[in-house]
VOGU-3710 file (C-alpha; in Angstrom, 3 decimals, decimal comma):
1> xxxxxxxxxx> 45,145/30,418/16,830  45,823/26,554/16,485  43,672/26,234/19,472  40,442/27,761/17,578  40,994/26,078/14,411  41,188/22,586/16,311  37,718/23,795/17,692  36,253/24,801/14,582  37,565/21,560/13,226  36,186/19,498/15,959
11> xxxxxxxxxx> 32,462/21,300/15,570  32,768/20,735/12,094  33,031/17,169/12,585  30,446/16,296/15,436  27,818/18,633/13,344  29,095/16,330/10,340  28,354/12,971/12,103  25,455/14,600/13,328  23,930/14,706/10,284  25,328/10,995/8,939
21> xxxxxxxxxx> 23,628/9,624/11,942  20,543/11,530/11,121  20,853/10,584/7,581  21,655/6,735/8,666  18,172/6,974/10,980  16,366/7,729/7,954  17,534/5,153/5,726  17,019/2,783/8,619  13,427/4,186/9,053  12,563/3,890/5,664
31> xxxxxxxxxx> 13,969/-0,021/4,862  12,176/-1,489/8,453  8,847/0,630/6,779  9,729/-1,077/3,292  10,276/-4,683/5,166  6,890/-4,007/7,305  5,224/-3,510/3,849  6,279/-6,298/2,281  4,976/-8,727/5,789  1,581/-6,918/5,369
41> xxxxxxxxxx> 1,306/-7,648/1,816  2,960/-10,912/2,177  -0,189/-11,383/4,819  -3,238/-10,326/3,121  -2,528/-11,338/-0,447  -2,153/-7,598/-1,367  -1,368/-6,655/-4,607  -0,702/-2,790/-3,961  -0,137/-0,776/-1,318  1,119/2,884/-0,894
51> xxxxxxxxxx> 1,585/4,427/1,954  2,401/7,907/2,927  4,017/9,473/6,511  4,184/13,031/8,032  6,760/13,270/10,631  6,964/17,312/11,447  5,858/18,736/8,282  8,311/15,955/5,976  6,027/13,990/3,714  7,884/10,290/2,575
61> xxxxxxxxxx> 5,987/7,838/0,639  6,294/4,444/-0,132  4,544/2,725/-2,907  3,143/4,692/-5,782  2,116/8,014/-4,362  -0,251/9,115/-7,506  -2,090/5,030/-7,773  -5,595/6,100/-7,050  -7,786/3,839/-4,668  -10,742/3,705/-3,217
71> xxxxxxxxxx> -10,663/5,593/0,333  -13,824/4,187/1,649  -15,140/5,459/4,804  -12,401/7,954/5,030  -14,841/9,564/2,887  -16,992/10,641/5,632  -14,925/13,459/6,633  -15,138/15,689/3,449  -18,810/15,130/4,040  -18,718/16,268/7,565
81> xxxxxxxxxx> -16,407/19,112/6,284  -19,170/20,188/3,963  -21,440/20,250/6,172  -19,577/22,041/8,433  -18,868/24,880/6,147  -22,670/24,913/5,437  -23,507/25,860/8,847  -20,914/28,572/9,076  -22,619/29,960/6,148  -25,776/29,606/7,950
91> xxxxxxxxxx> -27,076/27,042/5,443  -27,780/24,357/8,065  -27,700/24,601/12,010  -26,195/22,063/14,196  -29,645/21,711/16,317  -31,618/21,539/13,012  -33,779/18,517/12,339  -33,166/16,186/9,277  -36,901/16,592/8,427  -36,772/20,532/7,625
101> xxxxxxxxxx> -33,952/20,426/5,232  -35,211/16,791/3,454  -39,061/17,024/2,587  -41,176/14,366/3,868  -38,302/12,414/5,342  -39,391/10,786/8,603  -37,968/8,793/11,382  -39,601/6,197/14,391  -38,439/4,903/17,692  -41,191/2,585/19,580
111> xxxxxxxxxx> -43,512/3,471/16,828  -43,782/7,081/17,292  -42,524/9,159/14,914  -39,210/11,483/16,390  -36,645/14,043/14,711  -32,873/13,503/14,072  -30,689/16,584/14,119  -27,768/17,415/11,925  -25,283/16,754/14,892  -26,857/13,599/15,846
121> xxxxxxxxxx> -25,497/12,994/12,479  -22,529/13,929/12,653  -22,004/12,212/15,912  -23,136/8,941/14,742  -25,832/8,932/17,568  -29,122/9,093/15,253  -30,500/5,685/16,041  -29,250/4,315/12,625  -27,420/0,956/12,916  -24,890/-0,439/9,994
131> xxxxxxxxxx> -27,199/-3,065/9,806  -27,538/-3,843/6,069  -31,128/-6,346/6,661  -32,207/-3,205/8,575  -31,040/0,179/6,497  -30,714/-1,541/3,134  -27,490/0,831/1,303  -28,531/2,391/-2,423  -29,331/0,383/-5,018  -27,240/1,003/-8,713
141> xxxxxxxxxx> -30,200/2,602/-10,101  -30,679/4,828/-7,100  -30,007/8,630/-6,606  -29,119/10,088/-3,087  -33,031/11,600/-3,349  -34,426/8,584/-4,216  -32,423/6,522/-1,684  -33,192/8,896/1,568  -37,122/8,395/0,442  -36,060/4,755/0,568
151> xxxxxxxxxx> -34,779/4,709/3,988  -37,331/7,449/5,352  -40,199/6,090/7,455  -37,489/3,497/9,012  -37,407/2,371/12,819  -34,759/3,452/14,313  -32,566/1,004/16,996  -32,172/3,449/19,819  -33,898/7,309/20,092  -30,982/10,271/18,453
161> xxxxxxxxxx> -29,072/11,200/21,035  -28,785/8,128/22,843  -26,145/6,017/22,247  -23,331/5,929/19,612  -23,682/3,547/16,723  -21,661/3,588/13,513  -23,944/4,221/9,877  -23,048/4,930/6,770  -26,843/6,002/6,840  -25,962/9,023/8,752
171> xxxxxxxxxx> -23,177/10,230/5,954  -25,113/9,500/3,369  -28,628/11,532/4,935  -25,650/14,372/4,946  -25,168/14,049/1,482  -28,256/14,380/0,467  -28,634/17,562/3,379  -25,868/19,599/1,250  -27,676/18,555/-2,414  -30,958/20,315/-0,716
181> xxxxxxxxxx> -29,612/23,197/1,003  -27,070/24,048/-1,977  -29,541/23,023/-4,593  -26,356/21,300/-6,574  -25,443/17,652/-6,900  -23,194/16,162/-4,027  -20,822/15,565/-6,718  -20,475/19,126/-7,796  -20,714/20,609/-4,736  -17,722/18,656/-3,265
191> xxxxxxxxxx> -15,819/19,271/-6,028  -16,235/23,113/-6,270  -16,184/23,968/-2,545  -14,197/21,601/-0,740  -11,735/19,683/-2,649  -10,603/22,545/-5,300  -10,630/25,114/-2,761  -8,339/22,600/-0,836  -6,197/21,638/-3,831  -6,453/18,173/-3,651
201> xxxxxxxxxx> -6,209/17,859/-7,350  -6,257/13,918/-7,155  -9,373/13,155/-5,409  -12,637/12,039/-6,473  -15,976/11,866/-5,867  -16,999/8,281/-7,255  -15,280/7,026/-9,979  -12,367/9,092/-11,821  -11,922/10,552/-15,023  -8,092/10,390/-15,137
211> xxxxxxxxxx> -4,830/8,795/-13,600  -4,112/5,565/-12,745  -6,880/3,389/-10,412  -5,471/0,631/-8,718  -7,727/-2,220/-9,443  -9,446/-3,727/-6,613  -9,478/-7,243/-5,315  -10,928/-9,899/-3,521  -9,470/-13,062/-1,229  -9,966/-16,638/-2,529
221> xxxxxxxxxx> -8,135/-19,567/-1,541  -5,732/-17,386/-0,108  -4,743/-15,483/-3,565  -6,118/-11,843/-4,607  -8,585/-12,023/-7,434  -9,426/-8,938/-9,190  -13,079/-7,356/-8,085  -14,959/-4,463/-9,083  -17,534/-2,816/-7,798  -19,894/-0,265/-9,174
231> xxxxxxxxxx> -19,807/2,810/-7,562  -23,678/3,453/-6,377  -24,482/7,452/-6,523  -26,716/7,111/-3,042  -23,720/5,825/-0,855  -21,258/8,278/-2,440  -20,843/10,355/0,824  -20,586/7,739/3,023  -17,828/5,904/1,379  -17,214/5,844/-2,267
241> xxxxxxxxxx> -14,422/8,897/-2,630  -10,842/7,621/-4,564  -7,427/9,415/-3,612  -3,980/9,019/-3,826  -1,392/9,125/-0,873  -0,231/12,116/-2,512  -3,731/14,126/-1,584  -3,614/12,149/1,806  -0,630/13,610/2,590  -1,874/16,696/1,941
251> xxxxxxxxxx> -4,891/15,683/4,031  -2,433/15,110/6,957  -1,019/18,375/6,617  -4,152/20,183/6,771  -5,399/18,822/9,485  -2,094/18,587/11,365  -1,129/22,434/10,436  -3,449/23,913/8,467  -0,755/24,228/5,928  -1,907/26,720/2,559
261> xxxxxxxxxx> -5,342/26,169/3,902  -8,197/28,848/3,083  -8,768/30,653/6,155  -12,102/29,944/6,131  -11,632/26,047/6,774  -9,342/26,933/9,361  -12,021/27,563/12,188  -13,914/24,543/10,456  -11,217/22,846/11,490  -10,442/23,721/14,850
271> xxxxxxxxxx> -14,503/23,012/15,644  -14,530/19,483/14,726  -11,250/18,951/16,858  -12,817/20,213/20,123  -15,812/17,957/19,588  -13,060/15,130/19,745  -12,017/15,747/23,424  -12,331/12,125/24,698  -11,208/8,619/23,570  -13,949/7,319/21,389
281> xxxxxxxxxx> -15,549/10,682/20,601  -17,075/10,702/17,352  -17,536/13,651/15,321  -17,464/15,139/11,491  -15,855/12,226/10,259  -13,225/11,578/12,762  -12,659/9,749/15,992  -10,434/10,018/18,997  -7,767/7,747/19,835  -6,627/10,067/22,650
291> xxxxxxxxxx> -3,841/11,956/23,490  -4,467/14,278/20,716  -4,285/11,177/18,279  -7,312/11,559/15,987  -7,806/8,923/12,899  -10,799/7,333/10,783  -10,455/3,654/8,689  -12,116/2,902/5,361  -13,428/-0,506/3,917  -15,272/-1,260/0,385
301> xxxxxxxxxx> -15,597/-4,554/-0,656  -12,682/-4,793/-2,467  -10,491/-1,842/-0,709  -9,442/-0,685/2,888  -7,395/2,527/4,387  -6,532/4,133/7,695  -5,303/7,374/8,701  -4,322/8,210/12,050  -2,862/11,726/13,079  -1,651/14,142/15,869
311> xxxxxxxxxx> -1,835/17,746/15,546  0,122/18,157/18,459  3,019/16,480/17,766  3,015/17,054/14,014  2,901/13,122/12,877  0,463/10,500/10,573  0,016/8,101/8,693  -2,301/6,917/5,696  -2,248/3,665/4,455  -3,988/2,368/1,045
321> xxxxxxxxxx> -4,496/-0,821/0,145  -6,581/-2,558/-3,018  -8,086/-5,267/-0,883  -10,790/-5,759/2,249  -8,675/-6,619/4,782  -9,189/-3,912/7,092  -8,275/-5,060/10,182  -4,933/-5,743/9,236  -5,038/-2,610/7,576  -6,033/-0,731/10,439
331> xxxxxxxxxx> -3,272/-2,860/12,378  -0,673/-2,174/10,018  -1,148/1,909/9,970  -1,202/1,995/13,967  2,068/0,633/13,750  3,613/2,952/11,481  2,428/5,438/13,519  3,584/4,213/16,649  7,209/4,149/14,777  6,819/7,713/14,456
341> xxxxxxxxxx> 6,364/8,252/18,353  9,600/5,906/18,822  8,037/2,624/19,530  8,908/-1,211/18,087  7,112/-1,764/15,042  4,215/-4,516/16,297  2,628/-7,638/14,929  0,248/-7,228/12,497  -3,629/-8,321/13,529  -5,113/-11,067/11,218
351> xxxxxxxxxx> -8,301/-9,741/9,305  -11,497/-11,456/9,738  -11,892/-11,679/5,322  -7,626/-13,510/5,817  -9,454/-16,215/9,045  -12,505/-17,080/6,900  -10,369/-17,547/3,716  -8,276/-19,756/6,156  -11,111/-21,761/7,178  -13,223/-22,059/4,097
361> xxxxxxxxxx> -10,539/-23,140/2,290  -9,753/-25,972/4,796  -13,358/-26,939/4,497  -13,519/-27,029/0,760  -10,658/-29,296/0,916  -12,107/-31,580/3,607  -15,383/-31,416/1,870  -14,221/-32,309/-1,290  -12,036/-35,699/0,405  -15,710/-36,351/2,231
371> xxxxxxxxxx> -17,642/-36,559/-1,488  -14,681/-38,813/-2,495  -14,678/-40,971/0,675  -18,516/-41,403/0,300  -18,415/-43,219/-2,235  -17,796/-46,389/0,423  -19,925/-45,013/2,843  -22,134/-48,141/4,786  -25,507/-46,717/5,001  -25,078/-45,855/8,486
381> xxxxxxxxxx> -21,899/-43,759/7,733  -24,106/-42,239/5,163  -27,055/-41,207/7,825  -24,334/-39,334/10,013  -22,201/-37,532/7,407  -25,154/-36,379/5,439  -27,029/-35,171/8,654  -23,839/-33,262/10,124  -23,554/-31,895/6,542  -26,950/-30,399/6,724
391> xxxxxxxxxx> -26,435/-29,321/9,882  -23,329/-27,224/9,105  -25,011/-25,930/5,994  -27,978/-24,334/8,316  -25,956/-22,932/10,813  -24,129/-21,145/7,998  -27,105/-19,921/6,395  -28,663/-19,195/9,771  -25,187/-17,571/12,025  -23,476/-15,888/9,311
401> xxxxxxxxxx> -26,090/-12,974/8,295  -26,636/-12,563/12,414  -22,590/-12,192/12,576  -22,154/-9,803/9,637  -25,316/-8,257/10,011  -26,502/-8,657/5,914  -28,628/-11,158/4,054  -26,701/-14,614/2,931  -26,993/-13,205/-0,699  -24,952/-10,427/-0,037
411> xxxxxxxxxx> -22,544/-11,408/2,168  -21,637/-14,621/-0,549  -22,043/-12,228/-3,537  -20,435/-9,095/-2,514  -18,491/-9,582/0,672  -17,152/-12,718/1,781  -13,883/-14,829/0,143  -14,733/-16,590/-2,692  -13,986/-19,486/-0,717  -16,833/-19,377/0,786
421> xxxxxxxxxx> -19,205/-19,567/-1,758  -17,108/-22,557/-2,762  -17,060/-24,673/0,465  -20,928/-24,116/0,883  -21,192/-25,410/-2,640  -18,935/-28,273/-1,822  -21,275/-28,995/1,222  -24,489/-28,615/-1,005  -23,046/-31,240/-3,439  -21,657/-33,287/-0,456
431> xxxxxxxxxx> -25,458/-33,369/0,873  -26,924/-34,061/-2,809  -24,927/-37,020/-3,277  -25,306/-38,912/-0,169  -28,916/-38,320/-0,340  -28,905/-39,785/-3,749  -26,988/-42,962/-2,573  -29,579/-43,197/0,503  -32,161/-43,184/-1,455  -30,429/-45,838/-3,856
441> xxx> -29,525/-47,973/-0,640  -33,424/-48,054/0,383  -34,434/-48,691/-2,930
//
């Protein structure tokens, strides 16, 4: 008898430290997640960030789970979910042409006109480019209608079908697709179909009419300004949805499990995941990382996210953030979920916004010490600064809209640091001034 209660004693121990360890994991889990945070913040110049993981059906959160941001491109996949339920209904067909279910819309390659199919769409293999110069986005004043007749008529950079080439074009031609077939607005229709029947109760199409938005920002001399950004109706499907990592949690879990899902999403589901076979396979909304690791990034001008998951082994991660830095965003995210499949947490990448900021704030500084050492410029000295000056100021004008692929307007106005705007300034007044004094000197 002794002997058996020293065993049941002894189980009841090891099951007890069992569970202290597990506990202790946890807690150890959570504070290096807490600590990564705070680098990646720390990094960027990010105000907020929430973050939310699913590790076998357990959701933990860190930041403010209900702070609603802007999900950007994650967007695209409640579009592409749409759309998918349309042509289970028999709405839309996969093989259908973009020109029978949007009147008078037209499309060229070489000058000939050609057709574009729903799952060219879908696939991101239409011919459209994310070329701003080349597929303008929608003006404020623009509806979806008004913003597909804008872009109809375009040439397109490759024939459909060809090659793969990320557009928010393609998303936002979708869009517009489900406001024709459905005869309701984008708005309502996504609201009423998708994200009701879903229950995500905290996510919007465009702007929303209640909780808490964290307030978007933008880099400048490496500190976060605040930034907002009208939300344009015409690029609503492509990019424009808010959410909370409470709904993208839930997100996770439908697409991990199909947990409390309508059974009509479910094969819905299950199609767009076998169009997603390969790494870099491109479908609905979603792309393949391999080995069953399927994710999709978002980035406004003054928000990013990422969201990478496996159904297989029951894990993601989505990370918000109120600030374009989405390569360290994306960075960051990968990392968490790498944590969950037992690896080191890794360095986080540097985002191209953080390396300009960098830079332009160096040159505003240097610029600023060149006006001041001007002043006892030779003439000479004069010639050379004030022709390397104009120089730089060219190849800006001239390299950065080939780089970014958008006009110099946009790219200072909407996009870039604000310390850009000021070091090309500085330079302007830089050139101005020794000009003036040249001109002085010959006089």
């Amino acid at each position: 008898m002794l002997k058996i209660k020293t065993y049941k004693t002894l189980i009841i121990f090891l099951v007890a430290a069992m569970m202290l360890l597990s506990g202790c994991g946890a807690v150890r889990f959570a504070d290096d997640i807490n600590a990564y945070k705070d680098e990646f913040m720390d990094l960027t110049k990010c105000d907020s960030v929430s973050v939310v993981t699913l590790d076998h059906g357990e959701l933990e959160f860190y930041g403010d789970e209900d702070a609603l941001y802007q999900i950007g491109s994650m967007t695209k996949a409640f579009t592409g979910l749409a759309v998918m339920k349309l042509i289970n209904e028999g709405k839309v067909a996969h093989d259908g042409n973009v020109s029978n279910y949007l009147e008078g819309f037209k499309a060229y390659y070489n000058g000939k006109p050609v057709e574009i199919t729903i799952d060219e769409l879908l696939s991101q293999t239409s011919g459209y480019t994310n070329n701003e110069i080349d597929y303008p986005s929608a003006e404020m004043s623009m509806s979806l209608s008004d913003w597909v007749n804008s872009i109809s008529g375009k040439e397109l950079s490759s024939a459909p079908g060809e090659k793969y080439a990320y557009s928010n074009v393609n998303f936002n031609l979708l869009g517009a697709v489900i406001e024709s077939v459905t005869g309701s607005s984008y708005k309502s229709y996504m609201e009423e179909e998708i994200l009701k029947p879903l229950s995500l109760e905290n996510t919007y199409v465009g702007i929303p009419d209640r909780g808490y938005v964290e307030e978007g920002a933008r880099l400048g001399y490496r500190k976060a300004f605040t930034y907002e950004i009208r939300v344009r109706e015409g690029a609503i499907p492509a990019g424009y949805f808010y959410s909370c990592t409470k709904d993208m949690g839930r997100w996770l879990k439908i697409w991990t499990k199909g947990e409390d899902v309508p059974a009509e999403f479910l094969p819905l589901i299950e199609e767009v995941k076998r169009n997603l076979k390969d790494t870099g396979d491109y479908f609905c909304g979603w792309e393949s990382f391999g080995e069953d690791t399927l994710g999709h990034s978002g980035g406004t001008p003054n928000y990013s996210s990422r969201m990478v998951f496996s159904k297989d082994k029951e894990i993601g991660v989505c990370v918000l953030t109120d600030m374009n830095v989405a390569a360290s965003t994306d960075s960051f995210c990968n990392s968490i979920y790498g944590k969950l499949n037992g690896d080191d947490l890794k360095p986080i990448s540097t985002d191209v916004w953080t390396v300009f900021d960098t830079v332009f704030t160096i040159l505003t500084v240097l610029l600023s010490g060149l006006l001041i050492a001007s002043i006892s410029f030779k003439k000479t000295a004069l010639i050379v600064w004030d022709i390397a000056a104009a120089v730089l100021l060219i190849l800006l004008i001239v390299l950065m809209p080939m780089i970014l692929g958008a006009g110099m307007k946009e790219i200072l106005k909407v996009w870039a640091p604000y310390s850009m705007s000021g070091a090309m300034a500085m330079l302007i007044v830089d050139i101005l001034f020794m000009s003036i004094r040249l001109c002085k000197k010959k006089a």
